[in-house]
BALOBA-1460 file (C-alpha; in Angstrom, 3 decimals):
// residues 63
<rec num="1" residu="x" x="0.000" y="0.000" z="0.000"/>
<rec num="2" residu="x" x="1.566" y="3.732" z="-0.951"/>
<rec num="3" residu="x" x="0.688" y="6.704" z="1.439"/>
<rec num="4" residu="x" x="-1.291" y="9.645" z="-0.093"/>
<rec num="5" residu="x" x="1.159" y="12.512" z="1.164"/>
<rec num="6" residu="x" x="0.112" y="15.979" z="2.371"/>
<rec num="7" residu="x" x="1.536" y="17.039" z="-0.926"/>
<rec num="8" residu="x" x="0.076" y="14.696" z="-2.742"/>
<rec num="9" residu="x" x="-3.274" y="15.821" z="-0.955"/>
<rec num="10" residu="x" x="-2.315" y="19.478" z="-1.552"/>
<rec num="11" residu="x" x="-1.891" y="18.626" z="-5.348"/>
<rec num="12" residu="x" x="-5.323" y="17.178" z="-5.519"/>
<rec num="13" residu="x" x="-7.191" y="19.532" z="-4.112"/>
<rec num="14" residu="x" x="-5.338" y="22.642" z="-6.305"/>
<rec num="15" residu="x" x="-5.733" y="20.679" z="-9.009"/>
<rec num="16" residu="x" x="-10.001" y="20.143" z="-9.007"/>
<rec num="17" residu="x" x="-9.687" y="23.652" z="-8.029"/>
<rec num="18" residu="x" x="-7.815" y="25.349" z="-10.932"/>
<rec num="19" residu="x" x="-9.945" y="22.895" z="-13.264"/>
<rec num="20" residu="x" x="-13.128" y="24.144" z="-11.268"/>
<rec num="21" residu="x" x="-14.105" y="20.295" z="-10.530"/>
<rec num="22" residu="x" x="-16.916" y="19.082" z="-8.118"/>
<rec num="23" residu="x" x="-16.048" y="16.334" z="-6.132"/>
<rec num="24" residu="x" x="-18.411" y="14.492" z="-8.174"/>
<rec num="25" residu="x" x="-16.353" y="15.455" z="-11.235"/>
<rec num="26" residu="x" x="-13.287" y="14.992" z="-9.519"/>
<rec num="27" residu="x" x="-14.340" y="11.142" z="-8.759"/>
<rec num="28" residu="x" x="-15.319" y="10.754" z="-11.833"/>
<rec num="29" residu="x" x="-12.299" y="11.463" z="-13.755"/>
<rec num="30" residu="x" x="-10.222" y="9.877" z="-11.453"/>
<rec num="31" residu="x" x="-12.340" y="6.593" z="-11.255"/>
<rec num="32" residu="x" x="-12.626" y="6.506" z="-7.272"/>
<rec num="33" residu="x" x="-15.615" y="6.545" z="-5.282"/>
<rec num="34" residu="x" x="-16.203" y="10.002" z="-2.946"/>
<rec num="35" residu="x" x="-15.358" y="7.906" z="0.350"/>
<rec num="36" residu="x" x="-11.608" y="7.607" z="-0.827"/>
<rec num="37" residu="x" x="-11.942" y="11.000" z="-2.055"/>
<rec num="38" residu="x" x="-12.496" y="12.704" z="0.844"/>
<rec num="39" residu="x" x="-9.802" y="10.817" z="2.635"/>
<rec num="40" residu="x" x="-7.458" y="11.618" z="-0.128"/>
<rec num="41" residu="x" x="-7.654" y="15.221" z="-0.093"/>
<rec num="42" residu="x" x="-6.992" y="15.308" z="3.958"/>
<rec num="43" residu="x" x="-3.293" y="13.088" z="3.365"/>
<rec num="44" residu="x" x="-1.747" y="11.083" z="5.401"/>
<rec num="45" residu="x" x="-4.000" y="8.557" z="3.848"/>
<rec num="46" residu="x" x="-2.441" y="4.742" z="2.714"/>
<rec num="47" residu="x" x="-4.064" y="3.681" z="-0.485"/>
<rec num="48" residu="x" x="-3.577" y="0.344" z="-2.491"/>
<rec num="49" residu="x" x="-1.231" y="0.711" z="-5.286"/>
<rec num="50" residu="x" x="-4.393" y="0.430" z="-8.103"/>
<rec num="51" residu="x" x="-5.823" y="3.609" z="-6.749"/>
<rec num="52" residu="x" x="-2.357" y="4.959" z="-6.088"/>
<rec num="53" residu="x" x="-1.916" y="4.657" z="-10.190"/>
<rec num="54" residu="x" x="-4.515" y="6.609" z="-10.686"/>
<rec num="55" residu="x" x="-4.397" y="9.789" z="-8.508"/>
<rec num="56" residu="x" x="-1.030" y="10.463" z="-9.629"/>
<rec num="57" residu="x" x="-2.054" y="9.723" z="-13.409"/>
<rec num="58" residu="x" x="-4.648" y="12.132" z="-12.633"/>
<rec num="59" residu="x" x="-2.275" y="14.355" z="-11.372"/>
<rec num="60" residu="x" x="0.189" y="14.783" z="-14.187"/>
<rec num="61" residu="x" x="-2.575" y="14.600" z="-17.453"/>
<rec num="62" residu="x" x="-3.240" y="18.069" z="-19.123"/>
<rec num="63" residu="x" x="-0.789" y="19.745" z="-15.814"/>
């Protein structure tokens, strides 16, 4: 299991800001459900490695 950083969590949430996302959105595009979501966007958070894959694939498309 990989840990969901502060910075990681920081990164999230200035991310579905600057792309005006709703958490809903945010979910969506990711492919998570809005339980892990709003754990992910506190940090400190450990994650298996599937969903891991696809926050920080989320993170670096179109940035």
């Amino acid at each position: 299991m990989k840990e969901i950083t502060s910075e990681i969590a920081k990164a999230i949430r200035r991310k579905a800001a600057d792309l005006q996302l709703s958490q809903k959105e945010v979910c969506k595009e990711i492919g998570i459900t809005p339980k892990t979501y709003s754990r992910l966007k506190v940090g400190g958070y450990h994650v298996r490695d599937t969903v891991y894959i696809k926050v920080t694939q989320w993170l670096v498309k179109d940035y």
